[in-house]
VMD Tcl script that draws the C-alpha trace (Angstrom):
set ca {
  {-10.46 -0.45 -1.28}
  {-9.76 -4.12 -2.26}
  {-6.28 -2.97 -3.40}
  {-4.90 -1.72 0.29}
  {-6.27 -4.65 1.54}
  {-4.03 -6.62 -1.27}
  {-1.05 -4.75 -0.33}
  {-1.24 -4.63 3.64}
  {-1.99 -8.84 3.57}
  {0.69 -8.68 0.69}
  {3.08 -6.83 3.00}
  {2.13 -8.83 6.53}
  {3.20 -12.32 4.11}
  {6.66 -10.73 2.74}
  {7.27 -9.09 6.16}
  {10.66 -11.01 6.70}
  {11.70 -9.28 3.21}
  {12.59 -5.69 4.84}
  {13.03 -3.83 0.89}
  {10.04 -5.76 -0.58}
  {7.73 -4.42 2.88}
  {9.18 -1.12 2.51}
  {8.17 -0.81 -1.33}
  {4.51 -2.06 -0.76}
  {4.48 0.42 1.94}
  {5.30 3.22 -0.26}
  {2.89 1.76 -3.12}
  {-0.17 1.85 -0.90}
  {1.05 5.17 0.94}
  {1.11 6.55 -2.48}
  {-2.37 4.90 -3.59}
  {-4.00 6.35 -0.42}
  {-2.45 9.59 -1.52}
  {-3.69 9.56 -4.89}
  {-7.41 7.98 -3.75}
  {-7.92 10.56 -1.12}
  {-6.59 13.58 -3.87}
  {-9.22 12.34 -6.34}
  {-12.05 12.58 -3.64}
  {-11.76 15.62 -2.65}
  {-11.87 17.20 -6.43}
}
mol new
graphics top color blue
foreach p $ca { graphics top sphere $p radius 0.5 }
foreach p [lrange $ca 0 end-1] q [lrange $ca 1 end] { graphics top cylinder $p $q radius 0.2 }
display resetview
């Protein structure tokens, strides 16, 4: 959990960067993705 937090505050600070936002976006998307997939095996 203390990663998303990382990347959301990361993302809020490099907001003004539109590629660098976008990436983290897709980073924690994909961590969510991947946390939530291991729960439910």
């Amino acid at each position: 959990m203390m990663m998303i937090e990382r990347f959301s505050s990361m993302g809020l600070v490099n907001r003004n960067s539109h590629t660098q936002s976008s990436s983290m976006l897709l980073v924690s998307t994909a961590f969510i993705n991947s946390q939530s997939s291991l729960a439910h095996l």
